[in-house]
Structure formats: C-alpha cells, structure tokens
N, C-alpha and C positions, 0 to 999 in steps of 0.2 A: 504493500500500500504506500511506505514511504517511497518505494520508486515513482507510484503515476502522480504521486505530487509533485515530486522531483522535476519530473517530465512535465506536469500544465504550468510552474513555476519558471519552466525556463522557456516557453514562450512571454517574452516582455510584451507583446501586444495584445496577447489573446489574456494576459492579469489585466493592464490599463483599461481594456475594457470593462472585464469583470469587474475592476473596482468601481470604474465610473457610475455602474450601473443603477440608476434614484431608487429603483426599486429592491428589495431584498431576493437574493439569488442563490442557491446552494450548486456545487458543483458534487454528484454522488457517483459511486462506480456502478460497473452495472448491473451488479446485484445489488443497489441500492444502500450503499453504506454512504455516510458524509466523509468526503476526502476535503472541503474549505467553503467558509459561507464567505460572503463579499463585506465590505465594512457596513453598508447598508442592512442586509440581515442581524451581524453581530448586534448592532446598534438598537436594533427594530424588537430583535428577541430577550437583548441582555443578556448575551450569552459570550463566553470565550469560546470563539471558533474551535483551538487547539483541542479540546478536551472532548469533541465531539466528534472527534476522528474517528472512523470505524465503526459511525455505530449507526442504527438506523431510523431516521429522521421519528418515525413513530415512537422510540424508544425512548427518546430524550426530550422531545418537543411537547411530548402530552397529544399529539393531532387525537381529533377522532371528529366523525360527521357533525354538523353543526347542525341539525336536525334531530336524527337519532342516536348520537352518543357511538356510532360506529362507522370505521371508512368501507367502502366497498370492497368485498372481498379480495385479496388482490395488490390494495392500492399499496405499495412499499412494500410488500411483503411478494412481488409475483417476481419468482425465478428471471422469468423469460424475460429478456430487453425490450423495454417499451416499444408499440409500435412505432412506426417512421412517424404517424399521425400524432403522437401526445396521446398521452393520459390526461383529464383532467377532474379535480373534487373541489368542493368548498370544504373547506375545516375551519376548525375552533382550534386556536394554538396557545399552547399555556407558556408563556414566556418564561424566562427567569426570575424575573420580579415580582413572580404569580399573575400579572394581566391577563385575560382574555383575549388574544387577537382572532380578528377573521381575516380571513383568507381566502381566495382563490386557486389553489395549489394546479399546476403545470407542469409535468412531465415532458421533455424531448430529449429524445437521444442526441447526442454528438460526438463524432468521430474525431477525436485530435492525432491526425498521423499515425492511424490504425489503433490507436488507443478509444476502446469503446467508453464513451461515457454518459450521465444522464444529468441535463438539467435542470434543476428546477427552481421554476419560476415562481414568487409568491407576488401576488396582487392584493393589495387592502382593501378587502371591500366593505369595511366595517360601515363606514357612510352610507353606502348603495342597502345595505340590509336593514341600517337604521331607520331610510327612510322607508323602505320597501314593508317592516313591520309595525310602523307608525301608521304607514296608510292603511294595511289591513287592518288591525285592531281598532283605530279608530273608526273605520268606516261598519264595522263591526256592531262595534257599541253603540253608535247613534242609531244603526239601521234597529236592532232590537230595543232599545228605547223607544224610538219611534213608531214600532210597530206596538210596543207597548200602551200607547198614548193613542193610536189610531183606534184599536180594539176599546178601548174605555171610551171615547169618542162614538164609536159607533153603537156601543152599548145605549150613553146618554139622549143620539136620536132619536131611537126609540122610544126610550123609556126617561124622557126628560125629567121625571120625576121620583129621579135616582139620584140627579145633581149632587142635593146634598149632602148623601151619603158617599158617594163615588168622588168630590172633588178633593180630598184631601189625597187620593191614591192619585189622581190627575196629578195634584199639585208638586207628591212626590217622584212622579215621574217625571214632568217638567223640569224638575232641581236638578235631576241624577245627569238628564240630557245636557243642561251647564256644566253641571261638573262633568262630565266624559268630555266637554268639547277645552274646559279649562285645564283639565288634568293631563293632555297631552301636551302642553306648551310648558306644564310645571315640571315633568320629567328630562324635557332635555335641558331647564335653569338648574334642574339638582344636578344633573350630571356634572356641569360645567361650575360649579360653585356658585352661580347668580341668582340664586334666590331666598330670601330672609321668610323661616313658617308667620305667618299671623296668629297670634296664640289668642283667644278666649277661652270662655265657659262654657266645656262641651257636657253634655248629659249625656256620658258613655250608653247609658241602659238604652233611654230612650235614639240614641243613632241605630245601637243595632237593632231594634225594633223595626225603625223606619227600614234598614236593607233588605229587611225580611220583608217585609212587606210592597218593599221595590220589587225582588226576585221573581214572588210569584207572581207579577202581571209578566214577566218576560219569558221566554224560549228554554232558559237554562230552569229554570223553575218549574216548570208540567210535570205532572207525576212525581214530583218528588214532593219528600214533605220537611221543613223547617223546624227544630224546636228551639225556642229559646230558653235559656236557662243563664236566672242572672241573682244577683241581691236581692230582695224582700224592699230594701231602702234604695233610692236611685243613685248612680256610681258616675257621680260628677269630676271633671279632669281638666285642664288648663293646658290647650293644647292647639294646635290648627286644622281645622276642624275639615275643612276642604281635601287637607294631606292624608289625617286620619281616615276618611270615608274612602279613599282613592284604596287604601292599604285592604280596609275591613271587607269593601267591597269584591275584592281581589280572591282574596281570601274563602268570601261564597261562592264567587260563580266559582273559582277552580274546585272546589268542594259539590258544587251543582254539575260541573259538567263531569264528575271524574262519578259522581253516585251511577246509578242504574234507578230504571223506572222504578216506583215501587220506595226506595232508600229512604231512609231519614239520617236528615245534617242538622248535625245540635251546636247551636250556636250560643257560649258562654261567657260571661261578663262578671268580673269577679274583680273587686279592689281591696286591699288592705296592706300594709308598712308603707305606705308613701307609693304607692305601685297600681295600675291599672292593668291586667291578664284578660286578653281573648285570645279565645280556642274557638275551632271551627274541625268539627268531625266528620267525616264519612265514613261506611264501612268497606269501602273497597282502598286497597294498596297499591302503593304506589313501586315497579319494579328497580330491583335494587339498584343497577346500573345506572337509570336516569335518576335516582335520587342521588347519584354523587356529583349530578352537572345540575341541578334542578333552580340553584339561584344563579347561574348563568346565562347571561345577555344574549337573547335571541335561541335557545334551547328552547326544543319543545318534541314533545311525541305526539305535538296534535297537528303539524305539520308545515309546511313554510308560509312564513309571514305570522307565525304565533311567537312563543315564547318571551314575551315580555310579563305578563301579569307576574311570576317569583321575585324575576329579576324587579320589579318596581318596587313590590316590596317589601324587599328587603333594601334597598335602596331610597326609598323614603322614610322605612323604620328607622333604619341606623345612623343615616347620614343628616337626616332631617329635623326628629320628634324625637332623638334621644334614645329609640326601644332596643331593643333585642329578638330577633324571631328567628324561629327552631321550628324542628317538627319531626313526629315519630309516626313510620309505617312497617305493620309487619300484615301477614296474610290473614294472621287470629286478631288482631283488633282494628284492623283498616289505619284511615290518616290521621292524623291530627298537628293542624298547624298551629302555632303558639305567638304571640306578638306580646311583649312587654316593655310594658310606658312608667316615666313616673308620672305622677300626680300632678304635679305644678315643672314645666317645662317651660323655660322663656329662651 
C-alpha cells in the first residue's frame, strides 16, 4: 500500500490537482481501502488523513444511508472494481468532531499508469436536503391542518348550530396552522444561534390537553385513542410556549403515527423539585438500529423528505428551553419519549 502512494505522490500534477480540489475527495485502492483524502476532506471530516490508511471508508467514517441507517449492499464493501459508470449513494457521515454530514458519495474508477484506483467524490448536500425536508414537512402539516379545519367547517354548514360547541376545536386548529407555519422559520434561527425563547406563563396541563384534542381532528389521530394522564392541580411552567408546543407536538404525532389502529398513546404531565416531565407512550417499538440515529438531522424510516420531527426536538429541548429528552423502547413495553424542563426558564 505504501508503494501506490508512493506512486500517486510522485505524480506533482495529478497531487496539485487533488489538493486544489473545493470539494472533499478520497483517493481509495481498488478494493476500496483509503490510500489519502485531499486537505478539503481532512478539513470537512476532522480527520488526520494518515491514520486512515488502509482502512475502509465505512469503517472509520460512520457512512451509513441517510434514510434507513444502511448503504446499499455492496456500496465499499463490493470486491469487484467499480463500474466505468460510478457508483453513487447519499450518506450521513459522522465526522471526527461527532457532526452529522451529508453527503452525496461518488465512486469512479481511475487508472494512474496501470495503477487501478477509485475515487471518491463527496458533494455536500446538507442545504439541498435541508431544504428539500423543510418543504415536505411543512407542506405536510398545513395540508393536515387544513384539512382538519375544512372537515369542522363543513361539519358547521350543516349543522350551524354546532358553532358553539365546535369553535373552540376550530379555534385550536386555527392556532396549531400558525404555529406549523411559525415553527419552521424558528428551527432554522435555533440552528444558526439567532433566536432568543419568549418565556411566559404556560399551563403545562392544560397545552397538553389542547394537543390532544388538536390530534384527533387530524389524519395521525383516527382510530387511535389518547389518554391523558396528569396532576389533580394544574402544572404551571415559565417557558416559550410556541417552542414548547413545536416539541410536545412532535412528540404525539411521532407516537400517533408509529401506534397501529386500535392503540392507545398516554400522554403524561407530571411536575415536582423545580422540574416539569412529559412522556408520550405507545405500544409498539421502535427497531434497534434506527434508535441509535433516531435524533439525527434528516433520518427517518418513514422515508425521504421526513426525518426532522426527533431531530427538532431535541434541538429545541436542549438548545433552547433548557430540557433534556430521552426515551426507552423494547418489544415488551413499546416507546416512550421523555422531555424535561425546569420550572422557571429565562
């Protein structure tokens, strides 16, 4: 191995370009081991090139599908020398520093003076996905919102003298529609650090009440059934109340869409030492492997242009209001997600 580096080392033209190169570039043998990444890569991964000699790019890098947690059978690991055409995958690359990158991974063969080699090309397409699961989700959530708010609308045609009892469920559909269309402009300010929570007086008990009672006018909601389960006394918190609902929210539909028809999701509100706890149950499991990527940016096993709702958050729990969120799945007691706040948060 130290000889074909020896050999692409002593072409000076065929390095000046590799180095030049803006993008991150591995040069591998052709059984796919790393023989040098370009200073763009090193720089991009956090990684000392040297140390990763020999070994193969799955091995060290963390790659795996940016979807479902796996590459294509094959992908780094196939014997036989890339076609003349490329390989190519999206992955999720765990850098040195722990980051998350994405990527467009690129496979080509190249022949340096009968020396077989393969390279590979990585493209960021962390933007292109960002925005690509920003449209979807959002256009998501207002479409079921909306159709939530049409159904109740169409109801009150009829039966205009249902108004009164029917408009507070309008009214909290109405809300949730703002917030869905507010809470995707707040996630890319957390990201980037540009945004201060607006903290008041939330009545924990009574939010989750209202989500419950948001869910089941929507789609994720049919056939399943809600329990709340909270204090006797209401479980008031000093917090931002827009951020909070984005989380809690999160929290049931992934819990509604992961139930089966028939399920019950027990939604629990519990305060005491200075601390506000919600749990969100279902009883189906979540499998093991996607729960080791499950708060990672753009994962999902529900398919492309999902995996955002973990990623946020946990990303508005921690970074934002202060909490902490966890959560335990086995096959005998199904999910359970955990979020914890304190009390008074400024």
């Amino acid at each position: 191995m130290n000889e074909i580096i020896g050999k692409i080392k002593s072409y000076p033209q065929f390095m000046q370009w590799f180095e030049m190169l803006p993008e991150p570039v591995a040069i591998l043998s052709e059984d796919f081991l790393i023989l040098m990444l370009n200073q763009t890569a090193r720089d991009t991964l956090k990684v000392d090139g040297g140390e990763l000699v020999g070994r193969n790019p799955s091995e060290v890098m963390g790659y795996h599908n940016a979807y479902s947690g796996r590459l294509e059978e094959g992908f780094f690991k196939n014997p036989r020398y890339p076609d003349p055409k490329g390989m190519t995958q999206e992955c999720s690359v765990v850098a040195g520093d722990g980051r998350h990158l994405n990527f467009r991974i690129w496979l080509k063969p190249y022949d340096l003076d009968g020396t077989r080699l393969v390279i590979m090309l990585m493209k960021d397409i962390a933007d292109e996905k960002y925005r690509d699961a920003l449209e979807r989700i959002f256009y998501n959530d207002i479409s079921n919102t909306a159709s939530g708010i049409y159904s109740l609308m169409a109801i009150l045609a009829n039966s205009p003298e249902l108004f009164k009892e029917m408009s507070p469920q309008l009214m909290s559909l109405a809300q949730g529609l703002l917030d869905d269309i507010e809470s995707q402009r707040d996630l890319r300010l957390v990201e980037i650090g540009e945004i201060q929570p607006e903290c008041e007086k939330v009545n924990a008990s009574e939010l989750v009440q209202e989500l419950c009672n948001y869910f089941t006018h929507l789609e994720e909601g049919r056939e399943k059934r809600v329990v709340v389960e909270s204090d006797p006394q209401p479980c008031f918190m000093h917090t931002d109340r827009r951020l909070l609902r984005r989380v809690l929210a999160n929290m049931l539909k992934n819990a509604l869409e992961a139930a089966r028809s028939g399920d019950i999701v027990t939604f629990n509100v519990r305060g005491a030492d200075g601390r506000v706890r919600f749990t969100v149950h279902n009883p189906q499991p979540i499998p093991e492997e996607a729960g080791k990527h499950l708060f990672e940016r753009f994962f999902s096993t529900k398919g492309k242009g999902r995996g955002w709702g973990t990623y946020s958050m946990k990303l508005l729990t921690e970074k934002c209001l202060g909490g902490k969120i966890s959560f335990t799945s086995s096959a005998v007691d199904g999910t359970t997600f955990c979020v914890d706040y304190p009390v008074d948060y400024a």
